[in-house]
Phi, psi and omega in degrees: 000135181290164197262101139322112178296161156263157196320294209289352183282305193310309182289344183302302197272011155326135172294327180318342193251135207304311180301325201291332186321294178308307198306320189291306185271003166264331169299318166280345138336289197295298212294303183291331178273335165287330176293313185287006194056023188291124137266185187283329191262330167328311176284311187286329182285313175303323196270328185079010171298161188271153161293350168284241174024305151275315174304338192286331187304269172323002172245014176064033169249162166341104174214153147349132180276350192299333196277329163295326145272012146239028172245331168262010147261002159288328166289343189083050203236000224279309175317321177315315192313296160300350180282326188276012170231115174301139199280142203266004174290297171337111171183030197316294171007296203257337163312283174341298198292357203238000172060104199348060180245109187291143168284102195256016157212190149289153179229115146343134176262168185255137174269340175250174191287117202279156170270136188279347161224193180242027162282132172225177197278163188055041168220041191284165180262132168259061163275000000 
């Protein structure tokens, strides 16, 4: 019979969660500079990054994003990064709504409710 994990180790180790996130993307790091046959002071003297620097990426702790993005470009990864955000010139939708007019800020969304009249119950006139 499989060893049921418990609720909290699981959401600890969730991809949903910031650590698991890093662990996970410091693993695969690691995973990719050992298929190249790479070491940790290789990667770091080419990237120009520190070896701490690189031991922290891969170990999924606090690091830069510039160091990360010079570690996947000694793999020869740097493009890939940019492939996973969809490009944001697309959008014809919202051109249209905007009359091909690009957005160039953000708006607060509004939390209240506009009303539909300024009528309410109990406020009839008894003329």
């Amino acid at each position: 019979m499989r060893d049921m994990v418990p609720y909290m180790e699981y959401y600890e180790n969730s991809p949903s969660t910031l650590a698991a996130s890093l662990h996970s993307l410091g693993m695969r790091v690691a995973k990719l500079r050992l298929s190249r046959n790479l070491t940790q002071a290789h990667v770091a003297r080419e990237s120009g990054a520190s070896i701490s620097s690189v031991k922290r990426l891969e170990a999924g702790e606090n690091t830069s994003l510039e160091t990360l993005l010079r570690v996947l470009s000694v793999l020869g990864l740097e493009g890939r990064l940019l492939e996973c955000l969809p490009d944001p010139d697309i959008r014809p939708v919202e051109r249209i709504r905007h009359g091909d007019r690009e957005r160039r800020r953000a708006r607060e969304q509004s939390t209240t409710t506009a009303k539909a009249t300024d009528w309410a119950w109990g406020e009839e006139d008894d003329a």
